[in-house]
PDBQT receptor file of N, H, CA, C and O in Angstrom, charges set to zero:
ATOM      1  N   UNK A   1      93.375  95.639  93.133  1.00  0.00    +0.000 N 
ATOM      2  CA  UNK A   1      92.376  96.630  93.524  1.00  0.00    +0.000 C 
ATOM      3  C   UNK A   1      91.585  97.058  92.288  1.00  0.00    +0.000 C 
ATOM      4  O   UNK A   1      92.215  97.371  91.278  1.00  0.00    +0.000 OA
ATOM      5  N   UNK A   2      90.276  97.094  92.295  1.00  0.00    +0.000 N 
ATOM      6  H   UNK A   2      89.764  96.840  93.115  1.00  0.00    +0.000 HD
ATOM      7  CA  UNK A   2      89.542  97.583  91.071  1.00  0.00    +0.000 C 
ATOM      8  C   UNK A   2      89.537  99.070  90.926  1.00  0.00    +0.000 C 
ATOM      9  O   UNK A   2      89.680  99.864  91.856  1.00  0.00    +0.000 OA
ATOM     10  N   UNK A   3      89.389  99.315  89.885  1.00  0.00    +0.000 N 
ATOM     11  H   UNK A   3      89.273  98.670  89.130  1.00  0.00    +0.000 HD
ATOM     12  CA  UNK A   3      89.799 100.750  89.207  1.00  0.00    +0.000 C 
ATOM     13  C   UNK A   3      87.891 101.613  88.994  1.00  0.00    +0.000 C 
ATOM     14  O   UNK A   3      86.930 100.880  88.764  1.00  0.00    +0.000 OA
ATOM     15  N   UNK A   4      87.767 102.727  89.092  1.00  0.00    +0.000 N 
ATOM     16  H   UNK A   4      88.548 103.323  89.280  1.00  0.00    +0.000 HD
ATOM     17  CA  UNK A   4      86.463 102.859  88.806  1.00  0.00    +0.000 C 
ATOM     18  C   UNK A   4      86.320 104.264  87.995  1.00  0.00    +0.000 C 
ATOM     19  O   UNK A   4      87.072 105.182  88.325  1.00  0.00    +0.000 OA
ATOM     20  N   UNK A   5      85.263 104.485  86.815  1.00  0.00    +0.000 N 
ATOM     21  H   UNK A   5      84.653 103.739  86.548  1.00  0.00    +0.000 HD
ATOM     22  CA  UNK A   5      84.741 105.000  86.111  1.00  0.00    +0.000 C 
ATOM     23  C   UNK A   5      84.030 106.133  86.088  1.00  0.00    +0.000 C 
ATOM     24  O   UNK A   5      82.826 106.032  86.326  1.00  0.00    +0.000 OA
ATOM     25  N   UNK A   6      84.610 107.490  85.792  1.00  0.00    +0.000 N 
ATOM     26  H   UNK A   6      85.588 107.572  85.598  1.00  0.00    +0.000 HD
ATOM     27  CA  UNK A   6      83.430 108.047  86.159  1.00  0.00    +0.000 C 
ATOM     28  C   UNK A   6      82.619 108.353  85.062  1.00  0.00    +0.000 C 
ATOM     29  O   UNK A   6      83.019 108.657  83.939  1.00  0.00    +0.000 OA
ATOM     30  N   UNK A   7      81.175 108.237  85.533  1.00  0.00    +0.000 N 
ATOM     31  H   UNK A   7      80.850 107.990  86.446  1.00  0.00    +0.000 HD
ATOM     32  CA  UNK A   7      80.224 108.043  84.331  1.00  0.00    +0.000 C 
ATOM     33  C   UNK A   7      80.162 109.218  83.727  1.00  0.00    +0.000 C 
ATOM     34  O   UNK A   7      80.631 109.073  82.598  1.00  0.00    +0.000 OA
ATOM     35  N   UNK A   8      79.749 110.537  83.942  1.00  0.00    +0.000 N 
ATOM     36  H   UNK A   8      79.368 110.655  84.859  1.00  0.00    +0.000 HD
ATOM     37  CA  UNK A   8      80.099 111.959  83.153  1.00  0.00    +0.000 C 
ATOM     38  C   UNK A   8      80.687 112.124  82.457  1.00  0.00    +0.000 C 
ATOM     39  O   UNK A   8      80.076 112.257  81.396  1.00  0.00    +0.000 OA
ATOM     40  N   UNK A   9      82.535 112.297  82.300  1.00  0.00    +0.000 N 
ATOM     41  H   UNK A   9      83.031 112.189  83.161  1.00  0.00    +0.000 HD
ATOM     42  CA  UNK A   9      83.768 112.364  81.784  1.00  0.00    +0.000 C 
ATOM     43  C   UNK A   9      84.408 110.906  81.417  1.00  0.00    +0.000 C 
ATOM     44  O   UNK A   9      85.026 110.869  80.353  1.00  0.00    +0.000 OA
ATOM     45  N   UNK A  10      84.333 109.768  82.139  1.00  0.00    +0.000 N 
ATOM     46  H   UNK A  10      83.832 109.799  83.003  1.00  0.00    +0.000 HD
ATOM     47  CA  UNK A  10      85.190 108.864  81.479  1.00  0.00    +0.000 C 
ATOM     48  C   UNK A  10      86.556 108.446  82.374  1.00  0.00    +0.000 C 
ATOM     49  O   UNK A  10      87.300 107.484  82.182  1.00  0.00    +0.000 OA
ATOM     50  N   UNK A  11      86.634 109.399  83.330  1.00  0.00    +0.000 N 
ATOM     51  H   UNK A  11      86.029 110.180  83.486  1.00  0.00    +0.000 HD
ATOM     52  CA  UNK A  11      88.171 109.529  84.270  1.00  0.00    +0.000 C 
ATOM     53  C   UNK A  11      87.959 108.230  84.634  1.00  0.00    +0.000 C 
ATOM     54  O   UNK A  11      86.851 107.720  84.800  1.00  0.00    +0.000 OA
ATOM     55  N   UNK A  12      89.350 107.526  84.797  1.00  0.00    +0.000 N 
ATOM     56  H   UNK A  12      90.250 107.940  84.663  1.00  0.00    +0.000 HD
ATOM     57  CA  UNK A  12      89.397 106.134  85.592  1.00  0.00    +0.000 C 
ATOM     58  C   UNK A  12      90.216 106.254  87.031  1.00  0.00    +0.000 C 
ATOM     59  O   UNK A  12      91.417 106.012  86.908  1.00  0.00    +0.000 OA
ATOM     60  N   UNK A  13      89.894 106.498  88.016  1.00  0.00    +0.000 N 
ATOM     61  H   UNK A  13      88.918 106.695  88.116  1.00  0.00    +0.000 HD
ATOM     62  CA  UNK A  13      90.401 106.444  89.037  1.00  0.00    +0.000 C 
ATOM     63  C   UNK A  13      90.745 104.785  89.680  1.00  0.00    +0.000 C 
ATOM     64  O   UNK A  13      89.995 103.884  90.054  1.00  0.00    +0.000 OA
ATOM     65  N   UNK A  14      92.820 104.954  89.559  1.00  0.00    +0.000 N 
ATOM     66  H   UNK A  14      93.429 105.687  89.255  1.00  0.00    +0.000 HD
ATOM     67  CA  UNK A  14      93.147 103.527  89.503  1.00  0.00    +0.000 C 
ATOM     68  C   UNK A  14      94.081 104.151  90.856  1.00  0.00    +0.000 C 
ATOM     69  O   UNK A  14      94.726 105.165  91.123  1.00  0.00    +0.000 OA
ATOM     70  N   UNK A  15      93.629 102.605  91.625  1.00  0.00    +0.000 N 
ATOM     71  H   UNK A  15      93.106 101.781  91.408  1.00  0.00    +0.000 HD
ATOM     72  CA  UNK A  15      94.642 102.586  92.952  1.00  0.00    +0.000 C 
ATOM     73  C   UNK A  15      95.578 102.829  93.346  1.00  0.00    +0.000 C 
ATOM     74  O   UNK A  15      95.973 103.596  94.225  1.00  0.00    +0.000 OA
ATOM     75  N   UNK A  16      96.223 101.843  92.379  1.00  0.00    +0.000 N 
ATOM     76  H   UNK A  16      95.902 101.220  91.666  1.00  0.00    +0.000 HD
ATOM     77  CA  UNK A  16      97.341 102.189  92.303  1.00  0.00    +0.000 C 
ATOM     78  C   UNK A  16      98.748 103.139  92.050  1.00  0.00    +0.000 C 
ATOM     79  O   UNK A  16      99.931 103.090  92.385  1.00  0.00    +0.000 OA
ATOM     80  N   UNK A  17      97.769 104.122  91.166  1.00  0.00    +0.000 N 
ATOM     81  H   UNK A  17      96.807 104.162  90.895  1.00  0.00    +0.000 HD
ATOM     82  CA  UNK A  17      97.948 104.829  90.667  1.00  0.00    +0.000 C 
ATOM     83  C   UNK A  17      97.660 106.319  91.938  1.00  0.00    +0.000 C 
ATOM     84  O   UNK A  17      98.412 107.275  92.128  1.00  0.00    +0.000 OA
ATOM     85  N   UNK A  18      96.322 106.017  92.609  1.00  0.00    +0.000 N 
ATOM     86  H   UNK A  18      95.711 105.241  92.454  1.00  0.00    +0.000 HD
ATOM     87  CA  UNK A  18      95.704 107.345  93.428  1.00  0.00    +0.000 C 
ATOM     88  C   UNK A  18      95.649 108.939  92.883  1.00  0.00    +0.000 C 
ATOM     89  O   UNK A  18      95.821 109.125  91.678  1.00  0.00    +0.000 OA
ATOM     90  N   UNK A  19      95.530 109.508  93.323  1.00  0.00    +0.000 N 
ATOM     91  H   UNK A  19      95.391 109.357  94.302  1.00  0.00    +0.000 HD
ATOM     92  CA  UNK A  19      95.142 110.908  92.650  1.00  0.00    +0.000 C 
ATOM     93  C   UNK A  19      96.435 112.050  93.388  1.00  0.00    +0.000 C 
ATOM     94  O   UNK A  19      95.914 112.568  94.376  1.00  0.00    +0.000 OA
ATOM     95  N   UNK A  20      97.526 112.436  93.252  1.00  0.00    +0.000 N 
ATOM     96  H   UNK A  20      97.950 112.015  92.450  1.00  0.00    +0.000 HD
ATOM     97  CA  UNK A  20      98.243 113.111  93.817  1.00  0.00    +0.000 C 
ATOM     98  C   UNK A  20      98.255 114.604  93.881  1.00  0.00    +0.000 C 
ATOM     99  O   UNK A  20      99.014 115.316  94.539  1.00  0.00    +0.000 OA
ATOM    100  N   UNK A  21      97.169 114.992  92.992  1.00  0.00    +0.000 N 
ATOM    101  H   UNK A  21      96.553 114.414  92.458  1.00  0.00    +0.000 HD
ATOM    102  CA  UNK A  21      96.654 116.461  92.616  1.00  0.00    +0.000 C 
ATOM    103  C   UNK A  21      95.590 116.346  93.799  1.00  0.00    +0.000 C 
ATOM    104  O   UNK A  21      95.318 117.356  94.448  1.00  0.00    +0.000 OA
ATOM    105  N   UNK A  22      95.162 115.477  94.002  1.00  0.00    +0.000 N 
ATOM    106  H   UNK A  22      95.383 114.656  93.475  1.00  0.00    +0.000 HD
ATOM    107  CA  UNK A  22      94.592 116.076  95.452  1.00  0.00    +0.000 C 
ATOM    108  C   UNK A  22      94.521 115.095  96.932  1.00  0.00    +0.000 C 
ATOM    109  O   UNK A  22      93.591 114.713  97.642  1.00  0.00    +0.000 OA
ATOM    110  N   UNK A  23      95.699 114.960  96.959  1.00  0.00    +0.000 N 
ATOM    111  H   UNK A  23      96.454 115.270  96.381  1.00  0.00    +0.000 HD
ATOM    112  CA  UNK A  23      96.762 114.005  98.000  1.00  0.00    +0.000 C 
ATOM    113  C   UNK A  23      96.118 113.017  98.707  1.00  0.00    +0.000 C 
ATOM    114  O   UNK A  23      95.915 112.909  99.916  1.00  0.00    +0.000 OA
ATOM    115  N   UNK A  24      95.697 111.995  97.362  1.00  0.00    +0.000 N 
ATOM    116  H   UNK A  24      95.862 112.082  96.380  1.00  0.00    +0.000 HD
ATOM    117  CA  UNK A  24      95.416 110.766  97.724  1.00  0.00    +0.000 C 
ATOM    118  C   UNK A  24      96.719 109.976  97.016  1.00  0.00    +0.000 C 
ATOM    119  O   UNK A  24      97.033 109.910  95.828  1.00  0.00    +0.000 OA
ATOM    120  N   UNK A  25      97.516 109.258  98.508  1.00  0.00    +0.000 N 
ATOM    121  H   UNK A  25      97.261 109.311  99.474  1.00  0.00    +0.000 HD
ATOM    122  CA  UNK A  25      98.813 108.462  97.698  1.00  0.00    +0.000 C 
ATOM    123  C   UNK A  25      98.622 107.108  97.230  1.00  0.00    +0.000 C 
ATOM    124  O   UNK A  25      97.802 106.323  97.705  1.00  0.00    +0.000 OA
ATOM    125  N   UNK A  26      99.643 106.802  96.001  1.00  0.00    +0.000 N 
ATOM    126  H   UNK A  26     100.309 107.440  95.615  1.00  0.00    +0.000 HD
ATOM    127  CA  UNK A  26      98.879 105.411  95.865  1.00  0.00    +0.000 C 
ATOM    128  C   UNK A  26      98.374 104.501  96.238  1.00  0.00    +0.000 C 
ATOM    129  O   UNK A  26      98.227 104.881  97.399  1.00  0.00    +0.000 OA
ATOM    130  N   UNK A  27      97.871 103.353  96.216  1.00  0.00    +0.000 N 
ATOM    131  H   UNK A  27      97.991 103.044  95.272  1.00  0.00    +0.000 HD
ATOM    132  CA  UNK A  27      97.632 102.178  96.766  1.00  0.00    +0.000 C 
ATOM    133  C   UNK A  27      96.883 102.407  97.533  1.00  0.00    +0.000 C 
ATOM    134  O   UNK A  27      97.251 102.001  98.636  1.00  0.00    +0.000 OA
ATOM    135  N   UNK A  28      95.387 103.165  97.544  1.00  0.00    +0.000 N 
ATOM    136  H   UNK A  28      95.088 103.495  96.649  1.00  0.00    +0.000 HD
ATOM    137  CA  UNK A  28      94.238 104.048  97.998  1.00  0.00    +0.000 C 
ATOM    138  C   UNK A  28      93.237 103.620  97.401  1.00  0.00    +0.000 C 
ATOM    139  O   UNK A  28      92.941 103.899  96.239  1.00  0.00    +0.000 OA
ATOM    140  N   UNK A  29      92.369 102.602  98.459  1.00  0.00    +0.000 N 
ATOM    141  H   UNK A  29      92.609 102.375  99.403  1.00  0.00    +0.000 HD
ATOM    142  CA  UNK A  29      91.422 101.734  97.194  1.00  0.00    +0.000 C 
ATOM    143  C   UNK A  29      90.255 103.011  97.156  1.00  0.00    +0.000 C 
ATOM    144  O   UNK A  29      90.267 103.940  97.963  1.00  0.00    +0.000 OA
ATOM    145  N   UNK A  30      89.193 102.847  95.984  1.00  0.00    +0.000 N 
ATOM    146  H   UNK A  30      89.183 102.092  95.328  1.00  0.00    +0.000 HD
ATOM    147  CA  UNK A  30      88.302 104.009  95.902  1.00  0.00    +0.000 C 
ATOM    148  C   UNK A  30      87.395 103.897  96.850  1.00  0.00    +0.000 C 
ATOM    149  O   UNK A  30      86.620 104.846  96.961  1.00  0.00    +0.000 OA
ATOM    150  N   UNK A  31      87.241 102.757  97.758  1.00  0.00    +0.000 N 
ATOM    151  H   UNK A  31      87.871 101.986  97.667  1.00  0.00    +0.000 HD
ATOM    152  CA  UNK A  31      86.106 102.269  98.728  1.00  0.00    +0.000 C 
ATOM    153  C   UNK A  31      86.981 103.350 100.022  1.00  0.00    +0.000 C 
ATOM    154  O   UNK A  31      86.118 103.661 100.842  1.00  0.00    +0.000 OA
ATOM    155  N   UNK A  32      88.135 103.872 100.354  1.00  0.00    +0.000 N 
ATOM    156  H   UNK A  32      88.836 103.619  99.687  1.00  0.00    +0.000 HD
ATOM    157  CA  UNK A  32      88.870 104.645 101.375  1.00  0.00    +0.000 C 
ATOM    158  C   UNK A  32      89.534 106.431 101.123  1.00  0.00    +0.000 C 
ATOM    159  O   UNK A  32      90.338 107.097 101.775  1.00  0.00    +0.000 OA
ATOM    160  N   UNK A  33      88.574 106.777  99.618  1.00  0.00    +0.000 N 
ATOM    161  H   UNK A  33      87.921 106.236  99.088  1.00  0.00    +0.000 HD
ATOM    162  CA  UNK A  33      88.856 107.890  99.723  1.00  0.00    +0.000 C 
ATOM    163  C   UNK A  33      87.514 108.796 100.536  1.00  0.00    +0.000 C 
ATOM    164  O   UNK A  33      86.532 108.251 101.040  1.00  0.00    +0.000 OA
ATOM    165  N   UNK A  34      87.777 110.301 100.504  1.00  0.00    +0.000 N 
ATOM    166  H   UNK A  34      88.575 110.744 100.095  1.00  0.00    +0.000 HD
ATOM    167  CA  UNK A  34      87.287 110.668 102.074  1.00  0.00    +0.000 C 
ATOM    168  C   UNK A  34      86.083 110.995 101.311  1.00  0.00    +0.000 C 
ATOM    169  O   UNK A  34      86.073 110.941 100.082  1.00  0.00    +0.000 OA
ATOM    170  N   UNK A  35      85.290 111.257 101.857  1.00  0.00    +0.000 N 
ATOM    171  H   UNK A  35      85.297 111.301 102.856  1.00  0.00    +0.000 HD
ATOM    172  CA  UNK A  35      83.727 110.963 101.290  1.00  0.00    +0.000 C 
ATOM    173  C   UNK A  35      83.163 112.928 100.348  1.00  0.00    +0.000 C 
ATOM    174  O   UNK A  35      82.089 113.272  99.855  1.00  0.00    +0.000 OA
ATOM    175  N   UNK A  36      84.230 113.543 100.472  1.00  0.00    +0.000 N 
ATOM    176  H   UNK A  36      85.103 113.263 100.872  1.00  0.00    +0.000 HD
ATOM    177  CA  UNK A  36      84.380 114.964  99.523  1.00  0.00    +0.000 C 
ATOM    178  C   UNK A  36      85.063 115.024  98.198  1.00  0.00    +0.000 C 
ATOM    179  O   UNK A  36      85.165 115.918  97.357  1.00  0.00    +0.000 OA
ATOM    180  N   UNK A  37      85.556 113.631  98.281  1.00  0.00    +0.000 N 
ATOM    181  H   UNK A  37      85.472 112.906  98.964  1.00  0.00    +0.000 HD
ATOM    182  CA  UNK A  37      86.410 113.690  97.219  1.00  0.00    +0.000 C 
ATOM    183  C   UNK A  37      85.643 113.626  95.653  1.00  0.00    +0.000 C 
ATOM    184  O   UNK A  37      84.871 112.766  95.229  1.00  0.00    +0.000 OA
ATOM    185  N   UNK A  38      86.129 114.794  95.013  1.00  0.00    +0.000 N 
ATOM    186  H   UNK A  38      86.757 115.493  95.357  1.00  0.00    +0.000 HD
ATOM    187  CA  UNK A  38      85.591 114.476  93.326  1.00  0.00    +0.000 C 
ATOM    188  C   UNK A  38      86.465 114.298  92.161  1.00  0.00    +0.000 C 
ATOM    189  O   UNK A  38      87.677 114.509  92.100  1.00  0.00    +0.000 OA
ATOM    190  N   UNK A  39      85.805 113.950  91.401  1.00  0.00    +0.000 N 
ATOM    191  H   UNK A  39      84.821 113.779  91.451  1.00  0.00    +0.000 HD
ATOM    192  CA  UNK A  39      86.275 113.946  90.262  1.00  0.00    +0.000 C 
ATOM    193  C   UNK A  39      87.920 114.796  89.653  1.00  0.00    +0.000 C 
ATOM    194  O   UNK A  39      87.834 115.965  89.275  1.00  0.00    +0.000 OA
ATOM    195  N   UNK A  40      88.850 114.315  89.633  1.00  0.00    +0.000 N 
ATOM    196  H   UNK A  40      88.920 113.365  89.940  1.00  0.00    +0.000 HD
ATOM    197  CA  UNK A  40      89.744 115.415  89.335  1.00  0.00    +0.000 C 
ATOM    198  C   UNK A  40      89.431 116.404  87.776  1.00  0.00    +0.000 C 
ATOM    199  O   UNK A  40      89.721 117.598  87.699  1.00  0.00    +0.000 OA
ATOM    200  N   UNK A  41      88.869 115.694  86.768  1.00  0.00    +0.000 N 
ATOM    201  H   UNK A  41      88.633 114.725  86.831  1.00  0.00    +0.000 HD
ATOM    202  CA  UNK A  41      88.427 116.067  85.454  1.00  0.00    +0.000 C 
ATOM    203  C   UNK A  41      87.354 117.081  85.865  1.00  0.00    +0.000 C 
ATOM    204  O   UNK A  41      87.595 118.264  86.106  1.00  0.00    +0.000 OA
ATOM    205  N   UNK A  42      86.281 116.568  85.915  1.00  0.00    +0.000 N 
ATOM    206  H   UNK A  42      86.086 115.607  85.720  1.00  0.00    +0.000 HD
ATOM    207  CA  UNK A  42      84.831 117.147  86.229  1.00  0.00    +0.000 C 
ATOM    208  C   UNK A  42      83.863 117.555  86.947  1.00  0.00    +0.000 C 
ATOM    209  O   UNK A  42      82.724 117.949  86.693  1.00  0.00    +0.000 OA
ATOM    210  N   UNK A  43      84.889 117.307  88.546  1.00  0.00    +0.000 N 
ATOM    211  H   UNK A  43      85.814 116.987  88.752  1.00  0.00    +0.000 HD
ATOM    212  CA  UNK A  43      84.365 117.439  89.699  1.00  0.00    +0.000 C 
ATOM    213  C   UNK A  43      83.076 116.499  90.586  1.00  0.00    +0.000 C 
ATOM    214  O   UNK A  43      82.535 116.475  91.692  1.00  0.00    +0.000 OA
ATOM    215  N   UNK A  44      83.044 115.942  89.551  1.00  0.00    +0.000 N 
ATOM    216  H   UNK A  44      83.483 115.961  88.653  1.00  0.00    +0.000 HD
ATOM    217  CA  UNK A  44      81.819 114.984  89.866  1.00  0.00    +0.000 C 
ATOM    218  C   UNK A  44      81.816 114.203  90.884  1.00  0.00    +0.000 C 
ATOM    219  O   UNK A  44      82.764 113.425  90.988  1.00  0.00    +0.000 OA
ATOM    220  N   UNK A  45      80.714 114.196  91.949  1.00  0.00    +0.000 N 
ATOM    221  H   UNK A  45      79.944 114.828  91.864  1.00  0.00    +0.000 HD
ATOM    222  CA  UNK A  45      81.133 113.087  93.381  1.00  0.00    +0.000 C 
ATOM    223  C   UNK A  45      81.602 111.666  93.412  1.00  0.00    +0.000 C 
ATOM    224  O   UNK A  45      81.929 111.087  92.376  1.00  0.00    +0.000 OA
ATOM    225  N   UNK A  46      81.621 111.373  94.020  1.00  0.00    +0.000 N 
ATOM    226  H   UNK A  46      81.355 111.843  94.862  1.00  0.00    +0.000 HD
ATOM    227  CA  UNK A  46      82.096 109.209  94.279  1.00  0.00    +0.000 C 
ATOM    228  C   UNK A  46      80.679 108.763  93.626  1.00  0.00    +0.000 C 
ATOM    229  O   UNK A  46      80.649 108.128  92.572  1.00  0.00    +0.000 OA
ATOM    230  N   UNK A  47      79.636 109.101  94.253  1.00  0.00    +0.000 N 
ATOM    231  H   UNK A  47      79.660 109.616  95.109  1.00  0.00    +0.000 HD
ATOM    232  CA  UNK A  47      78.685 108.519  93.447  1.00  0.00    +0.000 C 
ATOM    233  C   UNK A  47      78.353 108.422  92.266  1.00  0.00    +0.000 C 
ATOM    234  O   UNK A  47      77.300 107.831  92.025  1.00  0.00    +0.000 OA
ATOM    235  N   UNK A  48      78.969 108.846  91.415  1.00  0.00    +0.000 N 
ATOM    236  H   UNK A  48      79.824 109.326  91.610  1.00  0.00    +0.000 HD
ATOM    237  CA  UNK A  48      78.787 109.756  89.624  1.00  0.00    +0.000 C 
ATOM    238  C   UNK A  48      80.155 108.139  89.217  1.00  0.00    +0.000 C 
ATOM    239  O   UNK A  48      80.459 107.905  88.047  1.00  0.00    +0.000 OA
ATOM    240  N   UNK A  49      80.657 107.414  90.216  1.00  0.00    +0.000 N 
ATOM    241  H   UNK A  49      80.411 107.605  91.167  1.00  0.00    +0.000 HD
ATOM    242  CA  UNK A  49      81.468 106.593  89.306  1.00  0.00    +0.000 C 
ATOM    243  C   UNK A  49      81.262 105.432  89.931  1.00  0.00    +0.000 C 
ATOM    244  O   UNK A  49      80.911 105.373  91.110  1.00  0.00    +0.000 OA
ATOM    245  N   UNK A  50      81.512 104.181  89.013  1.00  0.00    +0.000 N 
ATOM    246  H   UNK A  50      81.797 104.229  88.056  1.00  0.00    +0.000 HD
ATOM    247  CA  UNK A  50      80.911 102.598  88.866  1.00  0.00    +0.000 C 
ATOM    248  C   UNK A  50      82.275 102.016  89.211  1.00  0.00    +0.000 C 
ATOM    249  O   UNK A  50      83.222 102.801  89.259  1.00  0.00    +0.000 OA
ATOM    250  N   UNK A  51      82.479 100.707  89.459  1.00  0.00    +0.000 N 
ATOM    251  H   UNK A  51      81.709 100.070  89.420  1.00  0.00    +0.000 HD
ATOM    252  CA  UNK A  51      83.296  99.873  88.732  1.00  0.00    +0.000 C 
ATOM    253  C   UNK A  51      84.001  99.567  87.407  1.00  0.00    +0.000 C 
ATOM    254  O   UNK A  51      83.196  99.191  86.555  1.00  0.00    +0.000 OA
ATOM    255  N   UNK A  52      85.029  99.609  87.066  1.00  0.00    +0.000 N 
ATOM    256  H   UNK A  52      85.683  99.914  87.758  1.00  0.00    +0.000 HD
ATOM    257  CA  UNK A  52      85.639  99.074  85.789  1.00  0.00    +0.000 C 
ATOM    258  C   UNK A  52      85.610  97.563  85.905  1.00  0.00    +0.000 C 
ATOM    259  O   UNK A  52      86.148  96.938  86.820  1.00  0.00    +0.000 OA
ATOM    260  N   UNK A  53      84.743  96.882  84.611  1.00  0.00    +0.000 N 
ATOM    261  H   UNK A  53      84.306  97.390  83.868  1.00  0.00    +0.000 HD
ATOM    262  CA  UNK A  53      85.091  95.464  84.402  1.00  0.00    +0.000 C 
ATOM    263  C   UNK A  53      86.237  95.150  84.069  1.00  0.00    +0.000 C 
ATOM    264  O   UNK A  53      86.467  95.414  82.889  1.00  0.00    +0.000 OA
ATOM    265  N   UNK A  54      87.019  94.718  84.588  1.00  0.00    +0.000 N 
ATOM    266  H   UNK A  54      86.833  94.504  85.547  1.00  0.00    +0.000 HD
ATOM    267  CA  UNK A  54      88.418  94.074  83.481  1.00  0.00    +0.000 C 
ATOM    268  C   UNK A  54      88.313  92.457  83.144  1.00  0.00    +0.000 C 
ATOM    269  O   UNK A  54      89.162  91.918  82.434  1.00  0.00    +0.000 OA
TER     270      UNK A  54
């Protein structure tokens, strides 16, 4: 699952990993979180973050 960037702060929101501070459980690709969800760092929307190249 690709991991993605947020451009503001830098946060990497990884799948596998998911966000549990605001009860997304792992293995939660970023294309299926709920469309309010921000930034845990900076609050910043889904749109404010890219893809990570690996």
């Amino acid at each position: 699952m690709k991991k993605y960037i947020c451009i503001p702060c830098g946060y990497i929101y990884d799948p596998e990993i998911g966000d549990s501070d605001n009860g997304i459980p792992p293995g939660t690709p970023f294309e299926e979180l709920p469309e309010d969800w921000a930034c845990p760092w900076c609050g910043a929307p889904k749109e404010d973050f890219e893809p990570v190249e690996e």
